[in-house]
C-alpha atoms as an extended CHARMM CRD file, in Angstrom:
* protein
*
        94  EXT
         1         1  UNK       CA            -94.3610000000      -29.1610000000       83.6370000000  PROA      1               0.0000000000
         2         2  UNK       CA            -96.4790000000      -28.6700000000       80.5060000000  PROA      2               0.0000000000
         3         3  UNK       CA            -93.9420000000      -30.0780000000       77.1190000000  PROA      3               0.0000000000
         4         4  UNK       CA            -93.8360000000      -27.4280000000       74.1480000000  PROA      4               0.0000000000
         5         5  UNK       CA            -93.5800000000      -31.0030000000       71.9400000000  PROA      5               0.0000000000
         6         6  UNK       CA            -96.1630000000      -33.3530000000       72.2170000000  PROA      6               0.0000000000
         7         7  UNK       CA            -96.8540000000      -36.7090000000       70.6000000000  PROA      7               0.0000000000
         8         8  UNK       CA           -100.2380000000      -37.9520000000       69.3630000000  PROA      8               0.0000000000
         9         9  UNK       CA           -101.4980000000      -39.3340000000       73.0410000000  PROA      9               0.0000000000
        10        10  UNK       CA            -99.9850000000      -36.7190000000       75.1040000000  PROA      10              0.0000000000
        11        11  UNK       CA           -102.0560000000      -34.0110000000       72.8170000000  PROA      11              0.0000000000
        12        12  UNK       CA           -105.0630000000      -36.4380000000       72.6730000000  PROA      12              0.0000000000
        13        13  UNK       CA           -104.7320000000      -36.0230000000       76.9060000000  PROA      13              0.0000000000
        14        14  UNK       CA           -104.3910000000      -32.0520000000       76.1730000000  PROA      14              0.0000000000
        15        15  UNK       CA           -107.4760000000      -31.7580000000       74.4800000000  PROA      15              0.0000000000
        16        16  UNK       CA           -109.2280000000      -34.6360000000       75.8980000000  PROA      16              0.0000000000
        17        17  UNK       CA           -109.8640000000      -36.3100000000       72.8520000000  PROA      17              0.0000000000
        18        18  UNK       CA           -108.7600000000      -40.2340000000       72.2130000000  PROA      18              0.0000000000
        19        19  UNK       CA           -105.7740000000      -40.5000000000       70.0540000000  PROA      19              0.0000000000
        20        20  UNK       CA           -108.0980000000      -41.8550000000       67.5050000000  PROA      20              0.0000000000
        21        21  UNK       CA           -109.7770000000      -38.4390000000       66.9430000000  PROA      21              0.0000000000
        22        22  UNK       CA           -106.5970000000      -36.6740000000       66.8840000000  PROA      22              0.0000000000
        23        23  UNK       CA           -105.1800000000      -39.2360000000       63.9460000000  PROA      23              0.0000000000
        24        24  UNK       CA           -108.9600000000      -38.6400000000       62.2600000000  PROA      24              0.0000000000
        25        25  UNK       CA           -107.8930000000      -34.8180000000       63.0520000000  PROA      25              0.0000000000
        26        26  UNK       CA           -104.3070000000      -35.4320000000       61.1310000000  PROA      26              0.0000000000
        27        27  UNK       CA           -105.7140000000      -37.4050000000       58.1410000000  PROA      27              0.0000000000
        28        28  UNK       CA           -108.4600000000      -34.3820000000       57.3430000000  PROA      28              0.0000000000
        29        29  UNK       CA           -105.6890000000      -31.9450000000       57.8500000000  PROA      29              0.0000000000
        30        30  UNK       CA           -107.6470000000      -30.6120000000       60.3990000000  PROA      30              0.0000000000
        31        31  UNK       CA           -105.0220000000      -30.1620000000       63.1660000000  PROA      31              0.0000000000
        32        32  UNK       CA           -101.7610000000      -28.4870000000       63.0220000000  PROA      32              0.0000000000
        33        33  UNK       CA            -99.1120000000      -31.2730000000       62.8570000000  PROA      33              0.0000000000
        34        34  UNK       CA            -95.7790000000      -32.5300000000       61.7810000000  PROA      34              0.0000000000
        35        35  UNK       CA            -94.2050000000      -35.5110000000       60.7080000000  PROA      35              0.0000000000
        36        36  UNK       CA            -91.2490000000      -36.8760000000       61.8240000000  PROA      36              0.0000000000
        37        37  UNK       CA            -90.0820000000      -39.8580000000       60.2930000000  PROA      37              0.0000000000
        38        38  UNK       CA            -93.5570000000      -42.3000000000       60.9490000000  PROA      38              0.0000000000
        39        39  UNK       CA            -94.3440000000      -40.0670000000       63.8890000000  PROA      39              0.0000000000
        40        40  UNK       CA            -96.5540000000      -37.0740000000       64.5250000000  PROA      40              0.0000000000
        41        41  UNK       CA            -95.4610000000      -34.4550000000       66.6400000000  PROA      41              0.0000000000
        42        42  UNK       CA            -97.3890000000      -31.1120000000       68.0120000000  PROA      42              0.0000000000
        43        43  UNK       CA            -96.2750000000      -27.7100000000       68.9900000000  PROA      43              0.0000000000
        44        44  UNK       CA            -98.6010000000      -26.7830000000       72.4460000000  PROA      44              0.0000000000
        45        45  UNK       CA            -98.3670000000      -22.7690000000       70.9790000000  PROA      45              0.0000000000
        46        46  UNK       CA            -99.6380000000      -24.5620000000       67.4950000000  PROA      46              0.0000000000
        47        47  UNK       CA           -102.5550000000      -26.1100000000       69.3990000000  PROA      47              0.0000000000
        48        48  UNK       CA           -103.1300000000      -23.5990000000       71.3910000000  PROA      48              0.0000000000
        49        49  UNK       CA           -103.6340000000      -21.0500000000       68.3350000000  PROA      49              0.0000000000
        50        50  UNK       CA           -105.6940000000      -23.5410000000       66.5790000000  PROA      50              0.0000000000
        51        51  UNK       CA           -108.2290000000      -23.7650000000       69.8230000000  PROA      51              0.0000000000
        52        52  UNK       CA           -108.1790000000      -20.0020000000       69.7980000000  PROA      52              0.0000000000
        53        53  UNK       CA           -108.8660000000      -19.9360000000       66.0380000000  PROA      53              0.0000000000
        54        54  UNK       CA           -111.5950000000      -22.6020000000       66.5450000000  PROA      54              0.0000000000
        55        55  UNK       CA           -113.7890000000      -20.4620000000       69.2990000000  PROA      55              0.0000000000
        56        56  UNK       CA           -117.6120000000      -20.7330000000       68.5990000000  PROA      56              0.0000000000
        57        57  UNK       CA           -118.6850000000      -18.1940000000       70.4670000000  PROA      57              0.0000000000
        58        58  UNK       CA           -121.9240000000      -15.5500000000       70.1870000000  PROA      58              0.0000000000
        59        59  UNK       CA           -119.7050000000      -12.8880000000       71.0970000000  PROA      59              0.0000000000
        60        60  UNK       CA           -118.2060000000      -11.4780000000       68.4780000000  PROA      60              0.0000000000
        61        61  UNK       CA           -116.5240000000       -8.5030000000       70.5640000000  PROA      61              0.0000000000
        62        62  UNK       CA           -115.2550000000      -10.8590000000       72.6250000000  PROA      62              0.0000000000
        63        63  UNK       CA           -113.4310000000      -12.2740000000       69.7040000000  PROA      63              0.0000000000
        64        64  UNK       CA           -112.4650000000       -9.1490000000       68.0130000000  PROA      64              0.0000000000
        65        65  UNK       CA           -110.9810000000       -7.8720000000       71.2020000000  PROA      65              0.0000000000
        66        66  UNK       CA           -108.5900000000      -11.3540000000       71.5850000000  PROA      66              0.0000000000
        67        67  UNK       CA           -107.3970000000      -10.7060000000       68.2500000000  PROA      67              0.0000000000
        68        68  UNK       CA           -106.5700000000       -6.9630000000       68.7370000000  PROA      68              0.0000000000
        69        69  UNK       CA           -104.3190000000       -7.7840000000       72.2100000000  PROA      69              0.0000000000
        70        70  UNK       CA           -102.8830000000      -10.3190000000       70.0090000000  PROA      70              0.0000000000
        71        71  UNK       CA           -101.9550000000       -8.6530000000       67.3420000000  PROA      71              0.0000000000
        72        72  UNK       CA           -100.9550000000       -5.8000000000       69.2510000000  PROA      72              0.0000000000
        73        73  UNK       CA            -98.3650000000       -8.1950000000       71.4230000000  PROA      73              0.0000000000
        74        74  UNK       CA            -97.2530000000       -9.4040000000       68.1470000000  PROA      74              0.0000000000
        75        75  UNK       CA            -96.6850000000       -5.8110000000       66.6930000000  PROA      75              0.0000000000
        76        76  UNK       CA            -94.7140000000       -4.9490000000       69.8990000000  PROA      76              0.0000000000
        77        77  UNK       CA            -92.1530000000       -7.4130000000       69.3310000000  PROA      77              0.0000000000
        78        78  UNK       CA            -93.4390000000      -10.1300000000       71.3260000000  PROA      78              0.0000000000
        79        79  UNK       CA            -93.4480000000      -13.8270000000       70.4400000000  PROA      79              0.0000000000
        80        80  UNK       CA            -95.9700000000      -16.2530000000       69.9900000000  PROA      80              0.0000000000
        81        81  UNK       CA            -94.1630000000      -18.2750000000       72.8210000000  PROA      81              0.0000000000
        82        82  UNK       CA            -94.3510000000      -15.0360000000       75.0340000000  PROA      82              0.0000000000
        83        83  UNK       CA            -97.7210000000      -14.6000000000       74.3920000000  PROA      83              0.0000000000
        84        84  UNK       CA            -98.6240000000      -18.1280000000       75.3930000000  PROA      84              0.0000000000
        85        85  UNK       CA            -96.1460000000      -18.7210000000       78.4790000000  PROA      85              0.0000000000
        86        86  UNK       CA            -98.2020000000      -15.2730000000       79.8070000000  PROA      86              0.0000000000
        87        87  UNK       CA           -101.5260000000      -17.0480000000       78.9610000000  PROA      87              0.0000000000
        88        88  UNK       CA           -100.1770000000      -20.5650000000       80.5910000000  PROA      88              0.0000000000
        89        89  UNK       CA            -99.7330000000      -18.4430000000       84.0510000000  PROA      89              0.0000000000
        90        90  UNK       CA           -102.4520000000      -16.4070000000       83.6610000000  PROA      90              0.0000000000
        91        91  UNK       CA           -104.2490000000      -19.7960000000       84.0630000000  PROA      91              0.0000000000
        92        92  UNK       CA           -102.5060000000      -21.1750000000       86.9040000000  PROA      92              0.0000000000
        93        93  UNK       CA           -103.0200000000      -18.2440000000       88.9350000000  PROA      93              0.0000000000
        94        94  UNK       CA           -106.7880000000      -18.2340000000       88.0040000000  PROA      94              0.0000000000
């Protein structure tokens, strides 16, 4: 069972990075985290937005056509948590 909280090793093993890249990643602001107390912590939908966010990718329709179904699951009242739980089984059944 995936967690929707994750410390800094259990994203490092979600993205595949070492936990030294992902503290490298917190001290250039360059990951979506929060502090609790002396610890990090990090939302999976927060990740998983950043990764989307962070595509390089030559298609640009391909891009433009993620952020329209997006937008328009947002607009329809959908969460951000629906949105990903749909993506997570999406996945699993791929």
């Amino acid at each position: 069972m995936q967690k929707n909280v994750m410390n800094v090793q259990e994203t490092a093993d979600y993205l595949g990075f070492s936990s030294a890249k992902v503290y490298k990643l917190i001290e250039t602001k360059n990951i979506p985290a929060s502090r609790v107390g002396r610890q990090y912590r990090f939302l999976k939908v927060a990740l998983d937005m950043w990764l989307t966010r962070n595509i390089i990718s030559e298609d640009t329709e391909f891009l433009s056509l993620i952020k329209e179904v997006r937008k328009d699951f947002l607009d329809a009242g959908y969460t951000q948590e629906d949105i990903s739980k749909s993506l997570e089984s999406t996945r699993k059944n791929a």
